[in-house]
C-alpha positions as CSV (number, residue, x, y, z in Angstrom):
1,X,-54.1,-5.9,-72.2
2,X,-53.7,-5.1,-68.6
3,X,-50.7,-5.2,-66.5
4,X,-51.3,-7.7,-63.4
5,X,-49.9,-5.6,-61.4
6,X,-51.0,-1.9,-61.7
7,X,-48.4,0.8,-61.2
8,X,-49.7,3.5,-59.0
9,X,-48.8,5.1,-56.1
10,X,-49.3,2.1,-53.4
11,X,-46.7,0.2,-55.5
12,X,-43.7,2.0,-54.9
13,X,-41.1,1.1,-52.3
14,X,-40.2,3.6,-49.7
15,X,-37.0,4.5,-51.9
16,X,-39.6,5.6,-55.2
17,X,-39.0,2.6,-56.9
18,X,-41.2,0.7,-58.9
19,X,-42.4,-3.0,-57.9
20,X,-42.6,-4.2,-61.1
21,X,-39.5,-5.5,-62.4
22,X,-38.0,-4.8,-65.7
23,X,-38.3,-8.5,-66.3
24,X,-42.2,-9.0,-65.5
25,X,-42.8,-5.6,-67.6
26,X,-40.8,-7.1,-70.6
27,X,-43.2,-10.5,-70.3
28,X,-46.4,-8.6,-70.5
29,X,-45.6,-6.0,-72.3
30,X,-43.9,-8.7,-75.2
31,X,-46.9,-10.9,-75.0
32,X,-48.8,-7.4,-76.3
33,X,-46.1,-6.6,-79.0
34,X,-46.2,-10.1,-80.4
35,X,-49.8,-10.4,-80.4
36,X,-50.3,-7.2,-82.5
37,X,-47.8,-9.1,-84.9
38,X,-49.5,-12.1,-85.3
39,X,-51.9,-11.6,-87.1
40,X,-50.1,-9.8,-90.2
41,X,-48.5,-13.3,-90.6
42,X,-51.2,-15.4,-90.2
43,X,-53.4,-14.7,-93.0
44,X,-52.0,-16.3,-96.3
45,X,-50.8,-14.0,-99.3
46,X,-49.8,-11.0,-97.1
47,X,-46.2,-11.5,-97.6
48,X,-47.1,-11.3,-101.4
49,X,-49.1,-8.4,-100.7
50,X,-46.7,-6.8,-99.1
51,X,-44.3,-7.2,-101.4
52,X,-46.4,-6.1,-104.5
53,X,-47.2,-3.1,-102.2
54,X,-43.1,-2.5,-102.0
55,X,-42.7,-1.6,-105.5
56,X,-46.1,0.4,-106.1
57,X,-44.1,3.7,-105.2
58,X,-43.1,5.4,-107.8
59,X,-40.2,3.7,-109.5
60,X,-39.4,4.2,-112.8
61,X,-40.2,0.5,-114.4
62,X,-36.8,0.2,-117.0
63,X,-35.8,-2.2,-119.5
64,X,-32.8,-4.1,-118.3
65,X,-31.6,-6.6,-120.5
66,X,-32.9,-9.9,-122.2
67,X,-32.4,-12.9,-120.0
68,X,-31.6,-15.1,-122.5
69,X,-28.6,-12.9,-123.4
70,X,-26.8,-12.8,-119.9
71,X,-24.1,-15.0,-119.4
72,X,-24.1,-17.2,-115.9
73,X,-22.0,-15.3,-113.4
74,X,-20.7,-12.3,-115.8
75,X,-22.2,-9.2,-114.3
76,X,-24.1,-6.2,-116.6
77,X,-23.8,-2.8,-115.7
78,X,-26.5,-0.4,-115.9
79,X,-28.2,2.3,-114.0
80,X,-31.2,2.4,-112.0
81,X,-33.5,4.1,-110.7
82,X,-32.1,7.1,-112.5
83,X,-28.8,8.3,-114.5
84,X,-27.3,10.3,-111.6
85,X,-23.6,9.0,-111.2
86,X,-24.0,7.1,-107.7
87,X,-26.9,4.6,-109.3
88,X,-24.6,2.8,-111.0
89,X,-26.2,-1.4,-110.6
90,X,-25.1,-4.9,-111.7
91,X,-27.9,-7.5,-112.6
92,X,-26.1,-11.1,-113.0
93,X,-27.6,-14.5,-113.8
94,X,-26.4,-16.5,-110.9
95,X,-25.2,-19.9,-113.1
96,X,-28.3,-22.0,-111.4
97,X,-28.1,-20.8,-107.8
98,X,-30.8,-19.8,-106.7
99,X,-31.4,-16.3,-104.5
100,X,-34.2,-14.1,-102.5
101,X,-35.9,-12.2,-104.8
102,X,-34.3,-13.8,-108.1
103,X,-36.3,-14.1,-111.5
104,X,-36.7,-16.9,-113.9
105,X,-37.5,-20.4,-113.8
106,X,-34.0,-21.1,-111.9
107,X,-35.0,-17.7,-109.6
108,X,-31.3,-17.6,-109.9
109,X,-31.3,-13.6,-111.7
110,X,-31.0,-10.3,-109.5
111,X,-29.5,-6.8,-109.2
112,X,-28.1,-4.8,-106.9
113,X,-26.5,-1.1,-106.5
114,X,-22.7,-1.3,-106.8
115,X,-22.0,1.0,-103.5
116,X,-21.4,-0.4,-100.5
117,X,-24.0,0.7,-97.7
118,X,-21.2,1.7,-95.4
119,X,-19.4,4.2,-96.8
120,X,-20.0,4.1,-100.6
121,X,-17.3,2.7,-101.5
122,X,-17.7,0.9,-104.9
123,X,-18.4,-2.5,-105.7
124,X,-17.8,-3.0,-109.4
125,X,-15.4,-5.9,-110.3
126,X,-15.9,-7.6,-107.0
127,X,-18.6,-10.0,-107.9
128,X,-17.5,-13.7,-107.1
129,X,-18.7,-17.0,-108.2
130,X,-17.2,-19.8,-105.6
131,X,-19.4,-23.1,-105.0
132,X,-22.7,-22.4,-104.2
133,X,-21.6,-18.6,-103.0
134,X,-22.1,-16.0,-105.0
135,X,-21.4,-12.5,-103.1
136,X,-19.8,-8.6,-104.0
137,X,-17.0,-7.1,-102.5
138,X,-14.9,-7.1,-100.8
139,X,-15.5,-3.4,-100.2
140,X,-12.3,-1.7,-101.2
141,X,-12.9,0.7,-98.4
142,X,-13.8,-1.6,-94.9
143,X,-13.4,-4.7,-97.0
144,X,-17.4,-5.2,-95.9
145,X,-18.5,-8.8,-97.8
146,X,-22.3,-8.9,-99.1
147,X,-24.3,-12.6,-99.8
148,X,-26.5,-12.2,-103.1
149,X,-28.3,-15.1,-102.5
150,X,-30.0,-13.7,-99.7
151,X,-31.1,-10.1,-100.5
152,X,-27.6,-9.0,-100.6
153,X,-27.3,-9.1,-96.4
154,X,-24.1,-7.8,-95.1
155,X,-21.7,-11.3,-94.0
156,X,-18.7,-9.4,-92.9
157,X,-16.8,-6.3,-92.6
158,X,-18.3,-2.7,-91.6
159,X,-21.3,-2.4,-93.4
160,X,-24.2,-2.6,-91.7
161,X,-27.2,-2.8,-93.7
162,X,-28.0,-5.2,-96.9
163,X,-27.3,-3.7,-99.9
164,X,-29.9,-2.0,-101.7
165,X,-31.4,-5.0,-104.0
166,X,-33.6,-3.8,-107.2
167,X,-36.7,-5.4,-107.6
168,X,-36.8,-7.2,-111.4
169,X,-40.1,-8.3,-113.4
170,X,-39.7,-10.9,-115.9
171,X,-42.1,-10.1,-119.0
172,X,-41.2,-13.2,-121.5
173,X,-37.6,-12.3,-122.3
174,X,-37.2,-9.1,-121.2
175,X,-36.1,-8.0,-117.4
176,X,-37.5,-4.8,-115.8
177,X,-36.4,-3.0,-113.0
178,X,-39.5,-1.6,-111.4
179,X,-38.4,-1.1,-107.8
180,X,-35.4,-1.2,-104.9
181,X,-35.2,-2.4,-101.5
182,X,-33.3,-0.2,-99.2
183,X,-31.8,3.4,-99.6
184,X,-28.6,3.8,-101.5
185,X,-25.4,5.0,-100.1
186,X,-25.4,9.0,-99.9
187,X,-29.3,9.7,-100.6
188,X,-32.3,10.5,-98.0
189,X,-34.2,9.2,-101.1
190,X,-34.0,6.6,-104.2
191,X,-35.9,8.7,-106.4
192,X,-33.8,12.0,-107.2
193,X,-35.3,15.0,-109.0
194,X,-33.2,15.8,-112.6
């Protein structure tokens, strides 16, 4: 894409500025940006792709539990994607409310890790069932406030990422883990070497 006006020499003012002004560089240069975007969108199935591609790394794929065993809105503990203390998870059955990224024919079943994203501070006991809101924490630490429903995003306090949600399969009865999104508190990587 080119610039309609060209920044050379002959368009600088006597002070060395530049003519172009941060506003017309943000136009063009945005119309660029968004139409490199575009197409990733456009094409149907690529979010799907995407998202099968997000959990083709190297996770462990774990037997969770048996869906028709959990009880709506009571939490089970387990550990993912390894046995190191800080993976400590909780996958919950949402009691019919459905979330991003839930399983079963309500989509109303996910997990997420137990430490907050800000600090680590940790998250067990703090799930909360109230209307159609289901969310964890507040975060003993910077009382941060996370909204299952969608992906686990951060809705208040000092947290500033989502908290790391695992991916689940659904294989008849049984749940799998088989993948996370985002990076748990206090690792430069998920996957830790024993």
């Amino acid at each position: 894409m080119k610039f309609p006006v060209k920044v050379t020499q002959q368009t600088k003012d006597n002070k060395g500025g530049c003519l172009v002004s941060r506003r017309e560089f943000l136009l063009y240069s945005g119309g660029a940006t968004a139409a490199a975007i575009v197409p990733i969108t456009l094409f149907p199935g690529t979010s799907h792709a995407i998202q099968q591609t997000a959990r083709v790394v190297g996770y462990p794929r774990k037997f969770i539990a048996n869906l028709s065993e959990l009880k709506d809105n009571e939490p089970f503990d387990f550990n993912y994607p390894d046995e190191h203390r800080n993976s400590e998870c909780m996958l919950v059955k949402m009691g019919g409310v459905p979330a991003g990224g839930g399983i079963g024919t309500q989509r109303d079943t996910v997990a997420f890790s137990y430490l907050c994203t800000h600090q680590g501070g940790p998250l067990q006991t703090t799930y909360k069932a109230v209307g159609e809101h289901r969310t964890l924490g507040q975060c003993p630490f910077h009382l941060s406030l996370f909204d299952l429903r969608r992906h686990g995003i951060i809705v208040s306090g000092q947290a500033y990422e989502s908290l790391p949600q695992i991916l689940l399969e659904l294989e008849g009865d049984k749940i799998f883990a088989v993948g996370m999104l985002g990076l748990i508190f206090g690792r430069v990587t998920n996957l830790m070497e024993s």
